[in-house]
C-alpha positions in Angstrom: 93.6 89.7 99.9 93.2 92.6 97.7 91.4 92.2 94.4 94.3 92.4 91.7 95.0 96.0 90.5 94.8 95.4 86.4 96.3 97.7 83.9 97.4 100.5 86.6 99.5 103.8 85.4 103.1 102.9 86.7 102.8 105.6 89.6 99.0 104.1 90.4 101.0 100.7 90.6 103.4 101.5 92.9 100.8 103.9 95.3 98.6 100.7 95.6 101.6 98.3 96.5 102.9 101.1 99.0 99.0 100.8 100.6 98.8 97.1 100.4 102.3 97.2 102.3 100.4 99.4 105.2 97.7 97.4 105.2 100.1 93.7 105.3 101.5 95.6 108.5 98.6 96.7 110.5 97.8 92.5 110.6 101.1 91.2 110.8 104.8 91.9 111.6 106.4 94.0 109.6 109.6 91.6 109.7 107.2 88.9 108.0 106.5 91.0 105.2 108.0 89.4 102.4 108.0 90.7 98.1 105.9 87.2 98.2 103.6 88.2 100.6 103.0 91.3 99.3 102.5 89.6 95.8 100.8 87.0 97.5 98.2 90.0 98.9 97.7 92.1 95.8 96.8 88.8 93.8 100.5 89.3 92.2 103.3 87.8 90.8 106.5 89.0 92.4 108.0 89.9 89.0 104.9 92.3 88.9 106.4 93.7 91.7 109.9 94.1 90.9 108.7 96.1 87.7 108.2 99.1 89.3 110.6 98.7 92.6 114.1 97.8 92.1 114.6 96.1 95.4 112.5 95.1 98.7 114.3 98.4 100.1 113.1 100.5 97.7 109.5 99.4 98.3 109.9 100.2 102.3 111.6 103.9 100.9 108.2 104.5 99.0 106.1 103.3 101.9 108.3 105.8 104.4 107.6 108.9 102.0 103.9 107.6 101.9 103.9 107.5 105.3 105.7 111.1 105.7 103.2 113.0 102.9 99.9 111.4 104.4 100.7 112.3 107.7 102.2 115.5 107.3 99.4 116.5 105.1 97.0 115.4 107.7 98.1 117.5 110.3 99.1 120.6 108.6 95.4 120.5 107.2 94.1 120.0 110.7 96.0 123.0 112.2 94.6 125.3 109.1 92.0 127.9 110.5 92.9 127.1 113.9 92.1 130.2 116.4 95.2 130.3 117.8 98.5 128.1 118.2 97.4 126.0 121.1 94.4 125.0 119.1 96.5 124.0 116.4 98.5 122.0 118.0 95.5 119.8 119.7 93.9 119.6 116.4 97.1 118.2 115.1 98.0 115.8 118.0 94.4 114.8 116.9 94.4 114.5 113.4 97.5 112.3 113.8 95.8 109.9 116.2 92.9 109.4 113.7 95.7 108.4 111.4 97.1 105.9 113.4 93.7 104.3 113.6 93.1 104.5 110.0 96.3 103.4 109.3 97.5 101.1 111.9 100.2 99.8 109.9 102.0 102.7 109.5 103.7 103.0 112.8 104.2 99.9 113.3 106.2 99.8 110.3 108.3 102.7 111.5 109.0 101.4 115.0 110.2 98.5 112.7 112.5 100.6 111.1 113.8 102.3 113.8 115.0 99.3 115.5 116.9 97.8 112.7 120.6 97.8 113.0 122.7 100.4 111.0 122.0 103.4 109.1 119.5 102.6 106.6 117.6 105.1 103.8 114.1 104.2 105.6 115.4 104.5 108.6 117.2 107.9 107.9 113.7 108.9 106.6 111.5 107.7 110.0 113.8 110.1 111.4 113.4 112.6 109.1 109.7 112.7 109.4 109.8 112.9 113.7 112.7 115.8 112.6 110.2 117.8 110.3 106.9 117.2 112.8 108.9 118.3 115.9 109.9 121.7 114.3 105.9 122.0 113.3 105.3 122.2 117.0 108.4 123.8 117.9 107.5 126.9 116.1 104.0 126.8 117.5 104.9 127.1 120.9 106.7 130.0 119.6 104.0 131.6 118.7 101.9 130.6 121.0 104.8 132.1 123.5 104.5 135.5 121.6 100.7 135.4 121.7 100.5 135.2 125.5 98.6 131.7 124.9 101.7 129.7 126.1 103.6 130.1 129.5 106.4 132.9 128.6 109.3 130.2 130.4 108.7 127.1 128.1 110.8 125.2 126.8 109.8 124.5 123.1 112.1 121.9 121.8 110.8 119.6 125.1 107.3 120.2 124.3 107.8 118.7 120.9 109.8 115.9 122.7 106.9 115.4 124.6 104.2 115.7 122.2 106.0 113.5 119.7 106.4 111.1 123.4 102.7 111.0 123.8 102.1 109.9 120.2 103.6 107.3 120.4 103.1 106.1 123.7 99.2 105.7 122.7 100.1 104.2 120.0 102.4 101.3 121.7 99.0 101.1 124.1 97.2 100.3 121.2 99.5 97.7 119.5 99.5 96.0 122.9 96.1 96.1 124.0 95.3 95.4 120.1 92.5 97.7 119.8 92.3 101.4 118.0 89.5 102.0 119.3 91.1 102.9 122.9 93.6 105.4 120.9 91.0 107.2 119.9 89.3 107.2 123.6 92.0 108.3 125.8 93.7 110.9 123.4 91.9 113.5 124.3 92.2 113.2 128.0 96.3 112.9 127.6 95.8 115.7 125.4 94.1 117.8 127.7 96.7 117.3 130.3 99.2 117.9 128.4 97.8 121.7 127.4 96.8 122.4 130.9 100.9 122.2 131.5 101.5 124.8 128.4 98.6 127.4 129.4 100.0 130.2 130.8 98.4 131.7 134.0 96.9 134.4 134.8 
């Protein structure tokens, strides 16, 4: 249980509910988290809640975007001073496994999301944020492509399929085998694979 956030700024407020949400969801299902038991884990009353969130929805809305901007941010820093494109993308596909680790919770809430029926805002934002990360390594390919770094006949838009595919295949490795600690150990050899299919040859 976290200890209970006193006299918080209303954006501070709603940042640590969004986290406590993560963190409810790295332990437990994300269908089991209730306004209660989030209440229940910030040493809450729901009414504290539903100050700063009009509705159960809009706290999974905040906790997509928080989700989208930590991410995002991650691996755009990661691919910064990169020597070239192919470097960026492993220090991406990186960065975003060290994510997962930290943050556990966060995918697990966006599988949850993606597997509820109908169109839903979070939903239509999980898909946004695969949407805005493909084109990231879409356009690297590019330019790795017009660099000579990348094979000359590559399809981009399937290498961001794929890349996106391995992500998330670790990660469902993880959740099953309950242990981060193995993300972390075989990324680099999927990775590595993965690269020695984009090289181009000599």
């Amino acid at each position: 249980m976290m200890n209970k956030p006193k006299n918080l700024p209303a954006d501070e407020r709603r940042n640590v509910t969004v986290e406590a949400v993560v963190e409810l969801a790295g332990e437990k299902d994300p269908y089991e988290i209730t306004t209660a038991a989030i209440a229940s884990h910030m040493n809450l009353t729901q009414g504290a809640i539903f100050r700063h969130f009009a509705s159960k929805d809009a706290i999974w809305q905040s906790v997509m975007d928080w989700v989208a901007n930590k991410l995002l941010t991650r691996v755009d820093k990661a691919a910064q001073g990169t020597s070239s494109p192919l470097d960026a993308i492993e220090a991406m596909f990186m960065a975003n496994i060290a994510f997962v680790a930290e943050h556990p919770g966060a995918p697990r809430l966006m599988m949850a999301e993606l597997q509820r029926s109908g169109d839903t805002v979070p939903k239509r934002m999980v898909r946004s944020i695969i949407k805005r990360y493909s084109e990231r390594i879409t356009a690297l390919c590019e330019k790795g492509m017009e660099t000579g770094e990348i094979a000359p006949d590559t399809d981009c838009e399937a290498v961001a399929a794929l890349y996106i595919g391995m992500v998330q295949g670790l990660v469902i490795r993880s959740l099953i085998a309950n242990d981060t600690g193995q993300l972390l150990n075989e990324a680099p050899g999927v990775f590595s694979l993965f690269r020695r299919g984009l090289e181009a040859r000599a």
